[in-house]
N, C-alpha and C positions, 0 to 999 in steps of 0.2 A: 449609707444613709437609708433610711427607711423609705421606703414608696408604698401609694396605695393604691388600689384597682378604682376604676371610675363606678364599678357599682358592684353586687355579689352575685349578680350574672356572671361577670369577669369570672371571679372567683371560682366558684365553685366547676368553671369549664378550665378549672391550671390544678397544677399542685404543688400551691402556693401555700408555706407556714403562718399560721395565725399563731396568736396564744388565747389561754385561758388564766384567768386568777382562780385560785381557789380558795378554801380556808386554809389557816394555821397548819399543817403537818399533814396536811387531806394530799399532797402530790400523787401520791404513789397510787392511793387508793382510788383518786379519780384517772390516771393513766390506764390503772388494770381495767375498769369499767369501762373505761371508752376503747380500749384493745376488744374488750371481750364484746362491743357492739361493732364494731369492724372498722374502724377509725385508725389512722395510721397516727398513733403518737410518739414522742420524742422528750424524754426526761433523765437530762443531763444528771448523772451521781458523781460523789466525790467520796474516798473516805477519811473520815477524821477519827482521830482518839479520842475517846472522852473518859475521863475520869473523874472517879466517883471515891470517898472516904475508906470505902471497903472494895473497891474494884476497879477497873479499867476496861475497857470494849472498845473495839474499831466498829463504828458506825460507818454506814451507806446512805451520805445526805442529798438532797437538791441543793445542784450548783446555783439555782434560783430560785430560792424559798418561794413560794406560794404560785411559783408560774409554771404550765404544763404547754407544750408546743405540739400544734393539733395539724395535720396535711391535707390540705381539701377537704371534700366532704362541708361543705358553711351550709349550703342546701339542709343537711340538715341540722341545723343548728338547734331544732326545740330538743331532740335528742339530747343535747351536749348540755342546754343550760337545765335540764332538768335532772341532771345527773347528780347525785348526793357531793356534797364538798364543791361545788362550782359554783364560785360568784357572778362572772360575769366574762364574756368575749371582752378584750381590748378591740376598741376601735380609734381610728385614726378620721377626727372632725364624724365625715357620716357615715362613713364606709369600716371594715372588719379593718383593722389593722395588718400588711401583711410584712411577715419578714425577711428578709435577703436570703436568698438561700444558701448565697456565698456566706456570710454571718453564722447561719445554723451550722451549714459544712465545717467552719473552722472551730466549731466548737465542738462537735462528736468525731472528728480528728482529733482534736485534743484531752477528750476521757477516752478515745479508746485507745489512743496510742501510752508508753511506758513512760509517762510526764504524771508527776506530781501536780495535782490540778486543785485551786480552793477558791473560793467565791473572793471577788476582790473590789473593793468601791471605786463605783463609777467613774472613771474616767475620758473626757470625750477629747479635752485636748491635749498635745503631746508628742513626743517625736515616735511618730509613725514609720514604721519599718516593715519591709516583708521579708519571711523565713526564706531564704535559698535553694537548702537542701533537709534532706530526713523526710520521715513523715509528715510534715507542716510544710511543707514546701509550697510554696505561692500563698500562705495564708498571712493575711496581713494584720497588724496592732500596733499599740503602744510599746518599747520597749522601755521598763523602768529597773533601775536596781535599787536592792535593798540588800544593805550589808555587802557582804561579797557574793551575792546570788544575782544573777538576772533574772525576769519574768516578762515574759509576754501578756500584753493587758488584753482581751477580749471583747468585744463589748458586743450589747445588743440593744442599739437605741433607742426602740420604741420601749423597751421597759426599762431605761436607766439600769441597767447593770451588766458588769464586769464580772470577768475569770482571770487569774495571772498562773500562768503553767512557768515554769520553770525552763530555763533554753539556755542553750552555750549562746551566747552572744556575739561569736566569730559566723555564727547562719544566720546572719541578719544582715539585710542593705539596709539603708535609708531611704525613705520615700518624698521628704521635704529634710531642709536643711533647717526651719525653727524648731526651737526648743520650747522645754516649759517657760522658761526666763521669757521668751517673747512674746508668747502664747497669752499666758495667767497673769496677769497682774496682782501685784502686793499678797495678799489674804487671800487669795484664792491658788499662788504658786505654795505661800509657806502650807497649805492644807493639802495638796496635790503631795509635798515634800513629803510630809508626815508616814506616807504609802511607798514612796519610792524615791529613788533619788532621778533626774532626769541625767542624759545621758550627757556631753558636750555636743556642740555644734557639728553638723556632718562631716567638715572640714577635720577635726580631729577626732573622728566617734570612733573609726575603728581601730586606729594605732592605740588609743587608749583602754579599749575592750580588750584589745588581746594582750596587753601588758597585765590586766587588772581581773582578768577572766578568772573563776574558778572553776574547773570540771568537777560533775559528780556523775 
């Protein structure tokens, strides 16, 4: 869950993740800007195909469109917000918004390790599980399936969004024993479904994962 610092004194004496919004497709271009002024930033890629009538290309996207994750340094912030393509700091009520660090960590584990990684709608509730073993190991999410794939949900609260990597589902514990079924009610589980399927109850989660499992 998100927490914030009592003021940007705090702040700026930790090194503590904020983010920035940017404009439309500006990610990259405000990362490199604020690298090349000495700023430690963090913008998660993914790549996707896209296809075009006459052609096809793997692109290199942001796993979160319009948001760049910025390390200390708030102190100087007119720096940052006067940078081309930056809208604005998030803030949390009055203070910078700051981010878990355990949240960022499981998320640059998860693009730089060999997991297929794509942005995935927010998801906050859910049968919560941590990875065991591999490179994820101790890093915690949602686990949901779709089709015969498992994925790992991600999330990062203060900006409502999600990433699902792809995971054997025999490296997973449970961390609570409810489900989406207890969790969502009515219109809010069939919309949750639409993304993933929820898992069974803890009591049956992993005799069923390893019968139902598919490796790739």
């Amino acid at each position: 869950m998100l927490t914030s610092q009592s003021s940007d004194v705090e702040i700026q004496n930790t090194t503590a993740w904020w983010v920035l919004y940017t404009r439309h497709q500006h990610e990259k271009t405000v990362a490199e800007m604020l690298s090349a002024k000495g700023f430690e930033v963090f913008l998660p890629l993914y790549e996707s195909m896209r296809r075009w009538k006459d052609r096809s290309k793997m692109l290199s996207l942001p796993l979160f469109p319009c948001y760049v994750f910025v390390r200390g340094g708030i102190h100087r912030r007119l720096q940052v917000v006067t940078t081309p393509g930056v809208h604005m700091i998030l803030f949390h009520g009055e203070n910078v918004a700051i981010i878990p660090e355990t949240e960022v960590d499981a998320i640059r584990k998860a693009v730089e390790g060999h997991f297929r990684v794509e942005p995935h709608p927010f998801l906050k509730c859910g049968e919560r599980v941590r990875v065991t073993r591999g490179s994820l190991e101790g890093v915690e999410g949602v686990l949901v399936r779709k089709k015969n794939l498992y994925r790992l949900i991600l999330s990062v609260n203060m900006m409502a969004q999600s990433v699902a990597v792809e995971i054997d589902a025999a490296d997973v514990e449970p961390l609570q024993t409810q489900s989406f079924a207890d969790l969502l009610p009515g219109k809010q589980l069939l919309e949750a479904e639409r993304f993933g399927e929820a898992l069974p109850r803890a009591g049956r989660q992993i005799n069923t994962v390893q019968h139902e499992m598919v490796r790739y």
